[in-house]
C-alpha positions in Angstrom: 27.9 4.1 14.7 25.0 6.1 15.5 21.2 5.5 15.7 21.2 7.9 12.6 23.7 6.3 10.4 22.5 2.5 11.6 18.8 3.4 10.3 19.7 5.1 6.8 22.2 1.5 6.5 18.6 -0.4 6.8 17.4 1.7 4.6 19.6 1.6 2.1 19.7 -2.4 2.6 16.0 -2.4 1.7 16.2 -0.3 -0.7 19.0 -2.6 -2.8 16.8 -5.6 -1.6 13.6 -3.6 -3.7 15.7 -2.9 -6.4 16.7 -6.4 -6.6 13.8 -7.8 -6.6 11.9 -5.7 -9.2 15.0 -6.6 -11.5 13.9 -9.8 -11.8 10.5 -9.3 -12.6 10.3 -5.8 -13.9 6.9 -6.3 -16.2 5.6 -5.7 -12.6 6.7 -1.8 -12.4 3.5 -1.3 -15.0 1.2 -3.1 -12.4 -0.1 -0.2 -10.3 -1.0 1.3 -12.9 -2.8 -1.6 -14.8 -4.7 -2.3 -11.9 -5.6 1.3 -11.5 -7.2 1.1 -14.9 -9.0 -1.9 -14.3 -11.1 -0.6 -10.8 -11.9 2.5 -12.9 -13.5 0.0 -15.9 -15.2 -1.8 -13.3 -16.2 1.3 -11.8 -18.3 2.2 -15.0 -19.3 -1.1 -15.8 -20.4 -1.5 -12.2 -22.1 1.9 -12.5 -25.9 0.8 -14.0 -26.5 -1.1 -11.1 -27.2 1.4 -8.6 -27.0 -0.1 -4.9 -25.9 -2.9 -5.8 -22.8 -1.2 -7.9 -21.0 -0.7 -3.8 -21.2 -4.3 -3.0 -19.6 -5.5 -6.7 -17.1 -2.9 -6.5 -16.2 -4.0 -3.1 -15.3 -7.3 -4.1 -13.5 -5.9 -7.4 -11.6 -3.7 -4.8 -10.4 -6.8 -2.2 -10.0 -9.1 -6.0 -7.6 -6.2 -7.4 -6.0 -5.8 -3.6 -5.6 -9.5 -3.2 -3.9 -9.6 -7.0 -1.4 -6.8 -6.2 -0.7 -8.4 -2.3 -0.2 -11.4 -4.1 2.9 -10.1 -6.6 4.2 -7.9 -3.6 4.5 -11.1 -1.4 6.5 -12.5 -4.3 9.0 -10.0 -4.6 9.4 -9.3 -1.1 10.3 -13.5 -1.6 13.0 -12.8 -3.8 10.7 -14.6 -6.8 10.5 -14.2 -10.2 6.2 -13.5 -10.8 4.9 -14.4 -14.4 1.7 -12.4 -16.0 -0.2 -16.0 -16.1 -0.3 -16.2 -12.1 -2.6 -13.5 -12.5 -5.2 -16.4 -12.1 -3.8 -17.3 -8.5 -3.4 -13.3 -7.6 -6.8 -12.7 -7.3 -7.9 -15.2 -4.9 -4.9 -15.6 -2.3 -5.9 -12.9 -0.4 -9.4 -12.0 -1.4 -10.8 -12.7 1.9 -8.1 -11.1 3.9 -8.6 -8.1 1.9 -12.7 -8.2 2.1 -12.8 -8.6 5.7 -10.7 -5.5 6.4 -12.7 -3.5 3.5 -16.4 -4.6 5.7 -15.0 -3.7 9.4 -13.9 -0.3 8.0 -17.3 0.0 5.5 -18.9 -1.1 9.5 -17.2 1.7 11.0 -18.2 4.1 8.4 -21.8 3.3 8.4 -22.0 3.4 12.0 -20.6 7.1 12.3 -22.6 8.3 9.0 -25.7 6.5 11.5 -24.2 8.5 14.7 -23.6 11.8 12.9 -26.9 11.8 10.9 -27.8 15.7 10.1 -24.8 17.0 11.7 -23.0 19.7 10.2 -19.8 17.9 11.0 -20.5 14.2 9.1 -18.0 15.3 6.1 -15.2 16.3 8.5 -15.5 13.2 11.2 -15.9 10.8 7.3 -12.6 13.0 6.5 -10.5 12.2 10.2 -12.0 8.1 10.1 -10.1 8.1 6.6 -6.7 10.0 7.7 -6.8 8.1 10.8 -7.5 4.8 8.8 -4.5 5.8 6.5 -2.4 6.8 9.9 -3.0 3.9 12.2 -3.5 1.0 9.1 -0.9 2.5 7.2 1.2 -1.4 7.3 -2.0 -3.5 6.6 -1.2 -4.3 3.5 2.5 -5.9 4.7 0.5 -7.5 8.1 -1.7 -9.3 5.2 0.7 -10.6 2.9 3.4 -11.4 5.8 1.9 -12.7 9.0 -1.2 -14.2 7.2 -4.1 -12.8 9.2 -7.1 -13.2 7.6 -9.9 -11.5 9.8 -10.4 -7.9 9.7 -9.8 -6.8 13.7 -7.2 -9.2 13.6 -5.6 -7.7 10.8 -6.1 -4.1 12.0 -5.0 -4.8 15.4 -1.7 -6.4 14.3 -1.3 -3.5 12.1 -1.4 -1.2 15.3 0.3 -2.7 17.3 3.3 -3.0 14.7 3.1 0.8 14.3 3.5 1.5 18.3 6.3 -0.4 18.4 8.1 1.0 14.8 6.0 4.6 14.5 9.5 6.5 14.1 11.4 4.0 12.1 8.4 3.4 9.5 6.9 6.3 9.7 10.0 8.8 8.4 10.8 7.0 5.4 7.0 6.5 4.3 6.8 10.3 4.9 9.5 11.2 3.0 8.6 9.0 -0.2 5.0 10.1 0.0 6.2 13.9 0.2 8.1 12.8 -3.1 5.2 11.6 -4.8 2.5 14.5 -3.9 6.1 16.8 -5.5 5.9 14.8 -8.1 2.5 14.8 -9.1 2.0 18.3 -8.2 4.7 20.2 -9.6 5.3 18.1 -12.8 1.6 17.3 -14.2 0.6 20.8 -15.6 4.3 21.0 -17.1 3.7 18.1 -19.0 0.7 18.8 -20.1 1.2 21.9 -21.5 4.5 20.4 -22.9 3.3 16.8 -24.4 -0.7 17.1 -24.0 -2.1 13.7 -23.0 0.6 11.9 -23.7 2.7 13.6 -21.0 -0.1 12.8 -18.4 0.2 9.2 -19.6 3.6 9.0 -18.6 3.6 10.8 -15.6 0.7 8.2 -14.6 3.6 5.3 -15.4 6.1 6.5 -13.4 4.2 7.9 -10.7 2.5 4.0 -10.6 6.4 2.3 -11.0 7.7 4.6 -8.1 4.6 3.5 -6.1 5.5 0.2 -6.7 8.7 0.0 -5.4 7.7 2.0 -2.4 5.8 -0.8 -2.1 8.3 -3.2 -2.4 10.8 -1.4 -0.1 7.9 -1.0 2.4 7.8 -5.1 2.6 11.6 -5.3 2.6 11.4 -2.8 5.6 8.1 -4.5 7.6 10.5 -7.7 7.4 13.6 -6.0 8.8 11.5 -3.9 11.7 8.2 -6.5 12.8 10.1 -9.2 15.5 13.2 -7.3 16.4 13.9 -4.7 18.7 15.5 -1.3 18.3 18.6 -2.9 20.2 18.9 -6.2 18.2 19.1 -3.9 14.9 21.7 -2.0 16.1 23.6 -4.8 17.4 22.9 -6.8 13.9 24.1 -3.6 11.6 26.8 -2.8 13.7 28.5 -6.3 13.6 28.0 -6.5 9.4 29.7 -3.0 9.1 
C-alpha cells in the first residue's frame, strides 16, 4: 500500500470510530449548538456590566469550553454521556480552559500595548488570531487527552504535536472546514428565501451536528497520530489490511 491509501484507511477508521461513538449518545449532535445559544445569553446578560462584562464572559467561555471538552473526552472514550453530567462538564476542565484563554488575552493586551496608535493594530489583532487558530488548532484534544492544565504547557504541547503531524492533521481539518464555510455560504440565503427563519434554524442544527463530529473525528485522529510515528502507522495499517 501506499502513503496515500494508508492515510485515507486512518481516516476512514476514525471516521467509523466518530460515527460510532455519537450513535450511542446522539442527544449530543444538538450540543454545539446549545452551547452556542447559551454564550450568546450570557453575552446579553453579561452586557450591563461594562468592564467587568470581559472578565464574566471569560469564565462563561472556559465553563461552556470545559462542558463541551468534557462530552468530547467521553465519546472519544467510547461512553455513553447523559444530559445530568452536565453538572460535572463544567468544571473538569475549567481551569485548563481559563489558563489558555489569559495567556492568549496576555498576548493580546501586550501587542494592543506595543501597537498603540498604529495604523496596523487591526491587521497584527487579525494574524495573532489566524496564527492562534493555525498553530493551536489541536488544543482542544492536548486538553482533554494529555491532561495539561497550564496555559504555555498546553500551547506548547499543542505545537509541538502539530510539527510533528502538520500534513497528516492538517489536510483533513482543511478539507472539513472548506466543507463547512460551503456549507454555510452557499446554502443560508437559499434557505432563507425558501423556509424564512425556520430554514436558518436548521441550517444552524446541522451546521452545529457536523461540527460536532468533526470534533469527534478530530479526537479519534489526535489518538491515532500523537505517540506514533509516520513509520509505526504504516507498519500498524499495513499488517491489519
Amino acid at each position: 500500500m501506499n502513503v496515500v491509501t494508508i492515510y485515507v484507511r486512518i481516516y476512514l477508521d476514525c471516521l467509523r470510530r466518530a460515527a460510532a461513538s455519537i450513535a450511542k449518545s446522539p442527544w449530543t449532535l444538538l450540543l454545539p449548538m446549545g452551547l452556542l445559544l447559551a454564550l450568546q445569553l450570557a453575552g446579553v446578560l453579561a452586557s450591563p456590566l461594562g468592564v467587568g462584562a470581559g472578565l464574566v464572559m471569560g469564565l462563561v467561555l472556559a465553563a461552556l469550553g470545559s462542558c463541551y471538552l468534557y462530552f468530547l473526552a467521553e465519546l472519544v472514550g467510547n461512553a455513553r454521556v447523559r444530559v445530568n453530567e452536565f453538572g460535572r462538564s463544567v468544571r473538569v476542565y475549567f481551569w485548563a480552559v481559563a489558563n489558555v484563554l489569559f495567556v492568549y488575552w496576555i498576548a493580546s493586551l501586550l501587542l494592543g500595548a506595543m501597537l498603540r496608535g498604529s495604523a496596523q493594530a487591526q491587521a497584527f489583532n487579525f494574524a495573532l488570531t489566524l496564527v492562534a487558530l493555525v498553530l493551536l488548532n489541536a488544543v482542544p484534544e492536548v486538553i482533554y487527552q494529555s491532561n495539561t492544565h497550564g496555559g504555555l504547557e498546553t500551547m506548547g504541547r499543542a505545537v509541538r504535536f502539530l510539527q510533528s503531524n502538520w500534513l497528516e492533521w492538517g489536510v483533513p481539518n482543511a478539507l472539513f472546514l472548506a466543507g463547512l464555510w460551503f456549507l454555510l455560504s452557499r446554502a443560508q440565503a437559499s434557505l432563507f428565501f425558501l423556509f424564512g427563519y425556520l430554514g436558518l434554524v436548521a441550517l444552524s442544527i446541522l451546521v452545529g451536528a457536523l461540527f460536532h463530529l468533526v470534533m469527534v473525528f478530530r479526537g479519534h485522529l489526535f489518538a491515532a497520530l500523537d505517540g506514533t510515528s509516520h513509520r509505526q502507522r504504516m507498519f500498524r495499517y499495513r499488517t491489519t489490511a
